[in-house]
PyMOL Python script that loads the backbone (N, CA, C, O; Angstrom):
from pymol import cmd

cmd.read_pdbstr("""\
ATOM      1  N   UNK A   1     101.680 321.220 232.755  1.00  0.00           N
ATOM      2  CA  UNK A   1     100.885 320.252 232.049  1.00  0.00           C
ATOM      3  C   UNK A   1      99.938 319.519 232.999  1.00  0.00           C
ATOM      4  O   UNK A   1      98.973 318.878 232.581  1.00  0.00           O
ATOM      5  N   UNK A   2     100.245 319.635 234.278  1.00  0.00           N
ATOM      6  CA  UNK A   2      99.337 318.937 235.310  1.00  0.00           C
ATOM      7  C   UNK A   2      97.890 319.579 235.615  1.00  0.00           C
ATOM      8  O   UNK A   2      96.799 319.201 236.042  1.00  0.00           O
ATOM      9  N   UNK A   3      98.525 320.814 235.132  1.00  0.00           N
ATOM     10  CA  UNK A   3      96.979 321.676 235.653  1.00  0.00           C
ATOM     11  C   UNK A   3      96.421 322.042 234.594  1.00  0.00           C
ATOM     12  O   UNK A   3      97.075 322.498 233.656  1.00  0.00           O
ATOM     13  N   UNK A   4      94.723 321.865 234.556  1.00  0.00           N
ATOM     14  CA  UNK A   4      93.976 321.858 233.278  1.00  0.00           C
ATOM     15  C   UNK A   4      93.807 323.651 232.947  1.00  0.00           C
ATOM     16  O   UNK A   4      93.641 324.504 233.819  1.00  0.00           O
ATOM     17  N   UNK A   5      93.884 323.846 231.774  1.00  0.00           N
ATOM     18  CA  UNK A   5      94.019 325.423 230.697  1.00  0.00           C
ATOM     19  C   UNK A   5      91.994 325.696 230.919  1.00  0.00           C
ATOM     20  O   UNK A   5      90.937 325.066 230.920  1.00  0.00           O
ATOM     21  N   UNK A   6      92.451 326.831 231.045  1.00  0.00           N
ATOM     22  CA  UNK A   6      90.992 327.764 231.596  1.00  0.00           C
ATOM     23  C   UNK A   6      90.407 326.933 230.202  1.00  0.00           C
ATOM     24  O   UNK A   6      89.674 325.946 230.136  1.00  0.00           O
ATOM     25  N   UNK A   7      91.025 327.728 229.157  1.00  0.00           N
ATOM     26  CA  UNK A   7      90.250 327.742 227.945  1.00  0.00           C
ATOM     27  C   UNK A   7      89.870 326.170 226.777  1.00  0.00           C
ATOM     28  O   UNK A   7      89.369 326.106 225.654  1.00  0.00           O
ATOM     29  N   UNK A   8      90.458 324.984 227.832  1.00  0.00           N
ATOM     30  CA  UNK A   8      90.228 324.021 227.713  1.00  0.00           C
ATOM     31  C   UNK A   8      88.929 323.195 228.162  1.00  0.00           C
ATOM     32  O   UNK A   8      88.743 321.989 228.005  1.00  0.00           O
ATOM     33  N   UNK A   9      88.214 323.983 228.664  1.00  0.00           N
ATOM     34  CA  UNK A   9      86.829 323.586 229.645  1.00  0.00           C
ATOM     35  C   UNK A   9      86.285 322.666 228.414  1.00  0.00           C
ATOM     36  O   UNK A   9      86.371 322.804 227.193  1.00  0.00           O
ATOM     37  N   UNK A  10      85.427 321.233 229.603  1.00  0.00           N
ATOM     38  CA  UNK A  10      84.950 320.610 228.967  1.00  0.00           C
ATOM     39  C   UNK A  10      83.671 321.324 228.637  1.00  0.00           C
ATOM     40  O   UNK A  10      83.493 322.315 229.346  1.00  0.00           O
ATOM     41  N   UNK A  11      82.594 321.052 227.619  1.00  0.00           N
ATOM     42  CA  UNK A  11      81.476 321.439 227.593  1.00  0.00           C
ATOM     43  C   UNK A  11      80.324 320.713 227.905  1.00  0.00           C
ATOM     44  O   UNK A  11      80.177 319.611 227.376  1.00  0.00           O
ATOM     45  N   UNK A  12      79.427 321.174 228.725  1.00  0.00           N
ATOM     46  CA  UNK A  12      78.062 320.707 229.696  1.00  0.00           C
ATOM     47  C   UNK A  12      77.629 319.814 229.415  1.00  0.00           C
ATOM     48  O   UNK A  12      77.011 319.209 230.291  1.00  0.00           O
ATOM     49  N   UNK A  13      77.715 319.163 227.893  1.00  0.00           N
ATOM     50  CA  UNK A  13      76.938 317.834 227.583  1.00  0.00           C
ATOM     51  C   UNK A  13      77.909 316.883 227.460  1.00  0.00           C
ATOM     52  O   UNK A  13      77.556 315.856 226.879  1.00  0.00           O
ATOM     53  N   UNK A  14      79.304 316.956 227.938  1.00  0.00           N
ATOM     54  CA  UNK A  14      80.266 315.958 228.023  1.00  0.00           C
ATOM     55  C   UNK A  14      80.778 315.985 229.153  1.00  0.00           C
ATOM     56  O   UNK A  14      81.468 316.988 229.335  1.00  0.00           O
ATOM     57  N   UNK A  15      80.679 314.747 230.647  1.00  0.00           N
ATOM     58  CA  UNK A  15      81.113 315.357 231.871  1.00  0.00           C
ATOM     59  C   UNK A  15      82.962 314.932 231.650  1.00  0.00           C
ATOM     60  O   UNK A  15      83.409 314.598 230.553  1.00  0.00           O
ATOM     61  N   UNK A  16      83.507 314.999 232.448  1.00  0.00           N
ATOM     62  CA  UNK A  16      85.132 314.898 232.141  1.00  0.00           C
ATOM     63  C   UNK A  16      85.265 313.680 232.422  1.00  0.00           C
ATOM     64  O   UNK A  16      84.371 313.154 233.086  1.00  0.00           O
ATOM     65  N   UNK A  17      86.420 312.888 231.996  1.00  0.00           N
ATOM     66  CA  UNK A  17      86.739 311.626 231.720  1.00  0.00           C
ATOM     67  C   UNK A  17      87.788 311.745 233.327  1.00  0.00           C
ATOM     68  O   UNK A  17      88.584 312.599 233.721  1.00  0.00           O
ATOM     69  N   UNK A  18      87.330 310.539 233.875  1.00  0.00           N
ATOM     70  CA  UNK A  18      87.681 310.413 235.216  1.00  0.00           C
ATOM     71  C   UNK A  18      88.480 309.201 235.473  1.00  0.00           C
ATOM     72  O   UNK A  18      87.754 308.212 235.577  1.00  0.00           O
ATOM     73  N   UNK A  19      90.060 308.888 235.645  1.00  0.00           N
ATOM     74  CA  UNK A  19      91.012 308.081 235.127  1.00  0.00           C
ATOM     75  C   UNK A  19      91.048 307.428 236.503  1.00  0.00           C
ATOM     76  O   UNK A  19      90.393 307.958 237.400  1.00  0.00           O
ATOM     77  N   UNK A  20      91.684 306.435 236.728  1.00  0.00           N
ATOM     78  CA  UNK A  20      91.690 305.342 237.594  1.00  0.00           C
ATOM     79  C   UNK A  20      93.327 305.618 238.469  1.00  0.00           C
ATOM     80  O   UNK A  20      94.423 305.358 237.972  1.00  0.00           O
ATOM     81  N   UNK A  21      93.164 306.018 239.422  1.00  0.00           N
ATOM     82  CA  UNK A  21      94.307 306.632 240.511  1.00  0.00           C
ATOM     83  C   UNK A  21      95.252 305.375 240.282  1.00  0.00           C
ATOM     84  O   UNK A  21      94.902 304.503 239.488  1.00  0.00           O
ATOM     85  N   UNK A  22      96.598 305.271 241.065  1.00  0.00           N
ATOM     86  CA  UNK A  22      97.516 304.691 241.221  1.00  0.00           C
ATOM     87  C   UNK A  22      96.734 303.068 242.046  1.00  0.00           C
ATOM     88  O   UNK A  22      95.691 303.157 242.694  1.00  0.00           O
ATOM     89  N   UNK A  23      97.405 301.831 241.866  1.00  0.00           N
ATOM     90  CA  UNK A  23      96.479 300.910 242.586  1.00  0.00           C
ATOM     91  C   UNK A  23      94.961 300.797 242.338  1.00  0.00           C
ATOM     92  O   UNK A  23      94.254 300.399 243.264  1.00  0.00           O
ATOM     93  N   UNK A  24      94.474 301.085 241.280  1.00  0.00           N
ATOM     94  CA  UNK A  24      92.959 301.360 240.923  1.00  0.00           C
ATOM     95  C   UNK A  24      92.617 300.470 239.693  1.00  0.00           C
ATOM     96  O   UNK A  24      91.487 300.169 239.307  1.00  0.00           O
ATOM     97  N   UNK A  25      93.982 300.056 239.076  1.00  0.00           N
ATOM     98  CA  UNK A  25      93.697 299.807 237.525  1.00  0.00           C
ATOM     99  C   UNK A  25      93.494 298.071 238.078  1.00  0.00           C
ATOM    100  O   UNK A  25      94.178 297.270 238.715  1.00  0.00           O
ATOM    101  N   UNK A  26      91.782 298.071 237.239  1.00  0.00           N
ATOM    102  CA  UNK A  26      91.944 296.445 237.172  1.00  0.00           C
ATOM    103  C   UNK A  26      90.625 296.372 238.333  1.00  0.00           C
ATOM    104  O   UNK A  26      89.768 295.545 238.022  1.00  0.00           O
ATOM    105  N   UNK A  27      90.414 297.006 239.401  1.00  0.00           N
ATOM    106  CA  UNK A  27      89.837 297.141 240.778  1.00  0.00           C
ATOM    107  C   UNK A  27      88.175 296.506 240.058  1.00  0.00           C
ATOM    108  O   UNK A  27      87.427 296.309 241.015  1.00  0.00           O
ATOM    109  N   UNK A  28      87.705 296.280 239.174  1.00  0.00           N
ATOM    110  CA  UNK A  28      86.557 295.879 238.734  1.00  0.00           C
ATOM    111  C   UNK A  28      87.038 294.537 238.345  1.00  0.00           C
ATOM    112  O   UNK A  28      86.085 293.763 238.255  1.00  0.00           O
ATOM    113  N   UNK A  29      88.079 294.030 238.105  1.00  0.00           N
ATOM    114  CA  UNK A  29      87.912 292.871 237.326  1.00  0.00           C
ATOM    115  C   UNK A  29      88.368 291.813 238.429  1.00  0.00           C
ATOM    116  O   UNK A  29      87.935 290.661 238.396  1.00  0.00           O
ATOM    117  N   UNK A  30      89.236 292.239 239.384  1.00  0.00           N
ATOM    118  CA  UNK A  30      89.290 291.276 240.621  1.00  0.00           C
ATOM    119  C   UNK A  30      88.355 289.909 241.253  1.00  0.00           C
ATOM    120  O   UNK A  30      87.386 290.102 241.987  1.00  0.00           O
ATOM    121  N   UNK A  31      88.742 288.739 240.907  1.00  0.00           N
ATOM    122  CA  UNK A  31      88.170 287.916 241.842  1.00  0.00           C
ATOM    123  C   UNK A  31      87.654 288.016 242.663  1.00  0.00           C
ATOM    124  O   UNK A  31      88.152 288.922 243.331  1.00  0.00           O
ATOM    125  N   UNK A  32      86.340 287.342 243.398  1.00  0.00           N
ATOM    126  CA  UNK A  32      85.895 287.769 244.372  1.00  0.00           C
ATOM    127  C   UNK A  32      86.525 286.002 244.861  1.00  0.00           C
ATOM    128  O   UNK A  32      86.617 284.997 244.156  1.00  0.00           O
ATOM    129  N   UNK A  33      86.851 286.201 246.270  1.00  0.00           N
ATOM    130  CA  UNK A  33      87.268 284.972 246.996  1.00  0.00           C
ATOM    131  C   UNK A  33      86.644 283.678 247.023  1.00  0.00           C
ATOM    132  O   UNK A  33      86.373 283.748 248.222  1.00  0.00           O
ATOM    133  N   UNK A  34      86.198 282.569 246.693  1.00  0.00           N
ATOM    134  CA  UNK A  34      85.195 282.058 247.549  1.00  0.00           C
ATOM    135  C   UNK A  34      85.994 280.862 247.801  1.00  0.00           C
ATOM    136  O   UNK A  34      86.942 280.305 247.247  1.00  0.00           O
ATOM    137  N   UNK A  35      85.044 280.608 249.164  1.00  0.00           N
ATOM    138  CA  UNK A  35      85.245 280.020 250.490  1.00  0.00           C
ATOM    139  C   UNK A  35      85.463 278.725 250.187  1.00  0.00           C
ATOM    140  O   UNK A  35      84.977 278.351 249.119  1.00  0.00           O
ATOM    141  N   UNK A  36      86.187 277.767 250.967  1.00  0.00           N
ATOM    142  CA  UNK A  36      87.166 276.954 250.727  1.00  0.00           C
ATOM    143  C   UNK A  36      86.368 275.726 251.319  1.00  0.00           C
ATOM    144  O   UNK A  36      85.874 275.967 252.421  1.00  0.00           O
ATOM    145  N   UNK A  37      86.137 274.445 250.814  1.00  0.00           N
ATOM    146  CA  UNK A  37      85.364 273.555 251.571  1.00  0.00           C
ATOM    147  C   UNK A  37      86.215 272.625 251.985  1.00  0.00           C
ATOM    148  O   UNK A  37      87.347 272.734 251.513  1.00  0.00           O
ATOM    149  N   UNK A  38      85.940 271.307 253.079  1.00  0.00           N
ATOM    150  CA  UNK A  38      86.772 270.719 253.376  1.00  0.00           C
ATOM    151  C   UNK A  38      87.207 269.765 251.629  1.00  0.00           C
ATOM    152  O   UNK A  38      88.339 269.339 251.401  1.00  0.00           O
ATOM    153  N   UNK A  39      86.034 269.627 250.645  1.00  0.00           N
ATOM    154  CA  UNK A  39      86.192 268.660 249.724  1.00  0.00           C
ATOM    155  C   UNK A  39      87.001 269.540 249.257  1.00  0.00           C
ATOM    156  O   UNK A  39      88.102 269.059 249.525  1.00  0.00           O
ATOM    157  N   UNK A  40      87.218 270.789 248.587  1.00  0.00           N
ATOM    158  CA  UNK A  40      88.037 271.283 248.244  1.00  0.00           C
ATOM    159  C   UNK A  40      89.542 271.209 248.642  1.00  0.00           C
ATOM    160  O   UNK A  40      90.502 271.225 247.871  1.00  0.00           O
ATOM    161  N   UNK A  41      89.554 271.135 249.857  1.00  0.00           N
ATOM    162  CA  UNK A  41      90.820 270.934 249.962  1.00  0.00           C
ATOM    163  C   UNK A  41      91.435 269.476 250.202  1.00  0.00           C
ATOM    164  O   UNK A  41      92.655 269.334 250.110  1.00  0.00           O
ATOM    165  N   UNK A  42      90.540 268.304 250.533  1.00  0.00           N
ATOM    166  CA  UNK A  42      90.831 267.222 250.103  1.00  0.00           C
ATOM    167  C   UNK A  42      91.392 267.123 248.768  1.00  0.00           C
ATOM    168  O   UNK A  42      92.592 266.962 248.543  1.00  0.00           O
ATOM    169  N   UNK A  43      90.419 267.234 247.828  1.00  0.00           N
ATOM    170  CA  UNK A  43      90.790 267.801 246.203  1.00  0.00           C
ATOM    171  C   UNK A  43      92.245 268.169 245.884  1.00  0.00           C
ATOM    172  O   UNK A  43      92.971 267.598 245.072  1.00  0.00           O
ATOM    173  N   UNK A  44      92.496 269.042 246.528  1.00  0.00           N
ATOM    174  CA  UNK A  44      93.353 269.909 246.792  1.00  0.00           C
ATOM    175  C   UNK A  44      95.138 268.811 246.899  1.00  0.00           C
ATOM    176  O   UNK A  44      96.087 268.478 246.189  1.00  0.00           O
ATOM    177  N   UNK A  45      94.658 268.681 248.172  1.00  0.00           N
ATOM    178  CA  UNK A  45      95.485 267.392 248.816  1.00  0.00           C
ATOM    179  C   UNK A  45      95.917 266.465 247.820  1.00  0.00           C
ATOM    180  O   UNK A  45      97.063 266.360 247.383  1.00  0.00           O
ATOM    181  N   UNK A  46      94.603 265.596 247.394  1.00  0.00           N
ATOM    182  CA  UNK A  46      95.238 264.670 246.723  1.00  0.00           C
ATOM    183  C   UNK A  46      95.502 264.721 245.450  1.00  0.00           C
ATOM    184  O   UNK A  46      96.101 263.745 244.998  1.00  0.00           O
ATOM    185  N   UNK A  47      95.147 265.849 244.496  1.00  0.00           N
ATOM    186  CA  UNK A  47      96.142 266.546 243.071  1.00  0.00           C
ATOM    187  C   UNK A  47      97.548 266.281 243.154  1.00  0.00           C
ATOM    188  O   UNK A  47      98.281 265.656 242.387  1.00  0.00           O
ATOM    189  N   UNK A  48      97.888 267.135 244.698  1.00  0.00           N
ATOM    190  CA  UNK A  48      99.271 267.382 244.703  1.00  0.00           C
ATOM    191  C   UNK A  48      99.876 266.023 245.135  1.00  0.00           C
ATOM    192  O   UNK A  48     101.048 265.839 244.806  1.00  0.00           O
ATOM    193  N   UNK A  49      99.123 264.861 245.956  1.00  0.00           N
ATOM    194  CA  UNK A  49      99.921 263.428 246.329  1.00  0.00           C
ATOM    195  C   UNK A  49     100.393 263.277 244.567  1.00  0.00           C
ATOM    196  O   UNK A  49     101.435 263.283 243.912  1.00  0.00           O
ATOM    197  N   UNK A  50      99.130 263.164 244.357  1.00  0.00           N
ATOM    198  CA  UNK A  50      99.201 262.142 242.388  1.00  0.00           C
ATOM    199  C   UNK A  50     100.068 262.934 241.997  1.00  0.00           C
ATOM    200  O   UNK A  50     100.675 262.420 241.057  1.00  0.00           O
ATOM    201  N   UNK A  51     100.574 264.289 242.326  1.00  0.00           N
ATOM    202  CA  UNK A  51     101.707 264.685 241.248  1.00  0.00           C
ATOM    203  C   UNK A  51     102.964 264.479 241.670  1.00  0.00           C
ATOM    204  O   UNK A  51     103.936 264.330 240.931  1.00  0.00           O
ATOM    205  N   UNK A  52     102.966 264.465 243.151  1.00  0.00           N
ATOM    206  CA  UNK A  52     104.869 263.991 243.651  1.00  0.00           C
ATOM    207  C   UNK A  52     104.959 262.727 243.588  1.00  0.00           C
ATOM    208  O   UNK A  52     106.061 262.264 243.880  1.00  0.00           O
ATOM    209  N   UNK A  53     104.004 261.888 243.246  1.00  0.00           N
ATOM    210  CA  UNK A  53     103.714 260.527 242.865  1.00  0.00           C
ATOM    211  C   UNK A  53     104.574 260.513 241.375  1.00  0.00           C
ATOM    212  O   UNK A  53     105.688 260.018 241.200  1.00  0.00           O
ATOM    213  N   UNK A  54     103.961 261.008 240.648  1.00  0.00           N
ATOM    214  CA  UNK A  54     104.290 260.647 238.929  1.00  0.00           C
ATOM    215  C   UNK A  54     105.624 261.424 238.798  1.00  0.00           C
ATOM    216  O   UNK A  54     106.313 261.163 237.812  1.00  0.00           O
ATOM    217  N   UNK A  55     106.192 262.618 239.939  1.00  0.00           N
ATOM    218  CA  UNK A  55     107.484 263.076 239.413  1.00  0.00           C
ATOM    219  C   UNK A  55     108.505 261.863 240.321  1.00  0.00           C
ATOM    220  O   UNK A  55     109.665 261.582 240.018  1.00  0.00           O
ATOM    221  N   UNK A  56     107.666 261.229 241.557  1.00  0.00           N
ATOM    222  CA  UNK A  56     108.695 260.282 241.590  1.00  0.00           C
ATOM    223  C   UNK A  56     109.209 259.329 240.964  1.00  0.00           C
ATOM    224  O   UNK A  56     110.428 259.193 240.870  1.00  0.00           O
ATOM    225  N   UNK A  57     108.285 258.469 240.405  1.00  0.00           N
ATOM    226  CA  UNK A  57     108.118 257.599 239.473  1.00  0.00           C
ATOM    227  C   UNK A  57     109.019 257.872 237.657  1.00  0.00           C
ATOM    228  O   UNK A  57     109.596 257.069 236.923  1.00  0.00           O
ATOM    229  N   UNK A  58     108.746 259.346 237.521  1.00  0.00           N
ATOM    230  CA  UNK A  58     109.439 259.828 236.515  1.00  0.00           C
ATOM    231  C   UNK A  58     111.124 259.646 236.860  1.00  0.00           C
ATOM    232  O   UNK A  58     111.861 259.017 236.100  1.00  0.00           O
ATOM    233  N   UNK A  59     111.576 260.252 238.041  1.00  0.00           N
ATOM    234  CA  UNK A  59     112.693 260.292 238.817  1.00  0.00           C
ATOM    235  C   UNK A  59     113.336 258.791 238.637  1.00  0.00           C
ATOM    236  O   UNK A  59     114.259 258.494 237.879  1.00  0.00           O
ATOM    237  N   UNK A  60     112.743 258.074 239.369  1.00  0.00           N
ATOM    238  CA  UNK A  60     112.883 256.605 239.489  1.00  0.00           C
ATOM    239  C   UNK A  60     113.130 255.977 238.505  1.00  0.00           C
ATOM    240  O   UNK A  60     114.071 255.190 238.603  1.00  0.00           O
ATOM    241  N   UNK A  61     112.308 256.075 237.012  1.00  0.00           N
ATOM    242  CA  UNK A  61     112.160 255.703 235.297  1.00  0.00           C
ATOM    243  C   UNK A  61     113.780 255.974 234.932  1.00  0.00           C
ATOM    244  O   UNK A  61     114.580 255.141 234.506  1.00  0.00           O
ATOM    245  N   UNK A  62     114.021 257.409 235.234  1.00  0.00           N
ATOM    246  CA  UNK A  62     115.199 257.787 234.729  1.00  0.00           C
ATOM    247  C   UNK A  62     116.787 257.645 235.172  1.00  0.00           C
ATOM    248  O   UNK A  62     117.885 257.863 234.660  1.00  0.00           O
ATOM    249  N   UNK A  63     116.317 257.205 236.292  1.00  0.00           N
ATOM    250  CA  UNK A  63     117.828 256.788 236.844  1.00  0.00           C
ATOM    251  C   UNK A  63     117.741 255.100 236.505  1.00  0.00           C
ATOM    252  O   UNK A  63     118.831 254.686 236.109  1.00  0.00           O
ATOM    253  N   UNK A  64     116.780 254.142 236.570  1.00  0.00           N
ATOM    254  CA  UNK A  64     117.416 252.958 236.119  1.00  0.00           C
ATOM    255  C   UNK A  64     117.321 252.717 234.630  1.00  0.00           C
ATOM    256  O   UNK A  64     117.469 251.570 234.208  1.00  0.00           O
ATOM    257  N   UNK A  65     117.032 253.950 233.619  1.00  0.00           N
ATOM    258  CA  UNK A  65     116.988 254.220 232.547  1.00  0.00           C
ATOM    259  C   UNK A  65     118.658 254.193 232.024  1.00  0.00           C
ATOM    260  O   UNK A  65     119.309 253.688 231.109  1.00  0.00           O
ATOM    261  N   UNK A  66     118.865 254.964 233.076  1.00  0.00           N
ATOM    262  CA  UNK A  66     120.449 255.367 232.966  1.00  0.00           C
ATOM    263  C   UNK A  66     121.601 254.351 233.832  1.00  0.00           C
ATOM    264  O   UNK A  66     122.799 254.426 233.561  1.00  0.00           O
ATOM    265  N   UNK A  67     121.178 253.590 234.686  1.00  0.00           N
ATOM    266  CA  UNK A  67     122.222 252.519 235.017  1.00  0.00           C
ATOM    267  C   UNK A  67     121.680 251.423 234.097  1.00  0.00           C
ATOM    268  O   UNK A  67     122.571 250.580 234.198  1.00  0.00           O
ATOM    269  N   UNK A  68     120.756 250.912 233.252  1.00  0.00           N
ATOM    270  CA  UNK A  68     120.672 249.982 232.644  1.00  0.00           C
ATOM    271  C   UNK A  68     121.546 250.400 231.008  1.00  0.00           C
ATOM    272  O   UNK A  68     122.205 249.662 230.276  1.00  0.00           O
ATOM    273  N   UNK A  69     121.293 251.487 230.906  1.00  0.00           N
ATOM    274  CA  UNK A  69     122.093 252.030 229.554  1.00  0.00           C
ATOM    275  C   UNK A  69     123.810 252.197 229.775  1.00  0.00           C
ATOM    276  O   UNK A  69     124.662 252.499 228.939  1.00  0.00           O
ATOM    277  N   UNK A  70     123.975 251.838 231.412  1.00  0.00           N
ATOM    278  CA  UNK A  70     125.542 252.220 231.676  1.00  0.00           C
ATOM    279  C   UNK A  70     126.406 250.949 231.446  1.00  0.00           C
ATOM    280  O   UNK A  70     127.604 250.795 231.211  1.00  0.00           O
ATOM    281  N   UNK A  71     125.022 249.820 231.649  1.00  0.00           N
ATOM    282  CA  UNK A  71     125.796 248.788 232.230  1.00  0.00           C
ATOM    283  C   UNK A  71     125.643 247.627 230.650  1.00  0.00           C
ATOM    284  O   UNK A  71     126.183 246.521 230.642  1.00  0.00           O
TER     285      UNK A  71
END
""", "prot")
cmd.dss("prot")
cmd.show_as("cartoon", "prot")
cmd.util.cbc("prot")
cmd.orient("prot")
């Protein structure tokens, strides 16, 4: 089944359908990189402060949430 039948030939006004090898699929739709600025990664930086910020604060909410409900 791997090897194409004589009498299967494509014909001259249709060229053969040419499939995308192993590691190939997708190879057009890939991101192209772009380059990283310092504001970007300031940006970057301080997203992630403001968010271990609000899960501390969440953290913090919930434990005297829970010794005020104990006591």
């Amino acid at each position: 089944m791997t090897k194409p039948d004589a009498d299967m030939k494509d014909p001259p006004s249709r060229p053969r359908d040419v499939r995308a090898g192993p590691g190939d699929a997708g190879a057009s739709d890939r991101p192209v990189h772009r380059e990283e600025t310092p504001q970007d990664r300031r940006d970057g930086n301080r997203a992630t402060r403001l968010f271990l910020w609000l899960v501390g604060v969440g953290f913090i909410t919930v434990f005297v949430l829970n010794i005020v409900a104990l006591v």
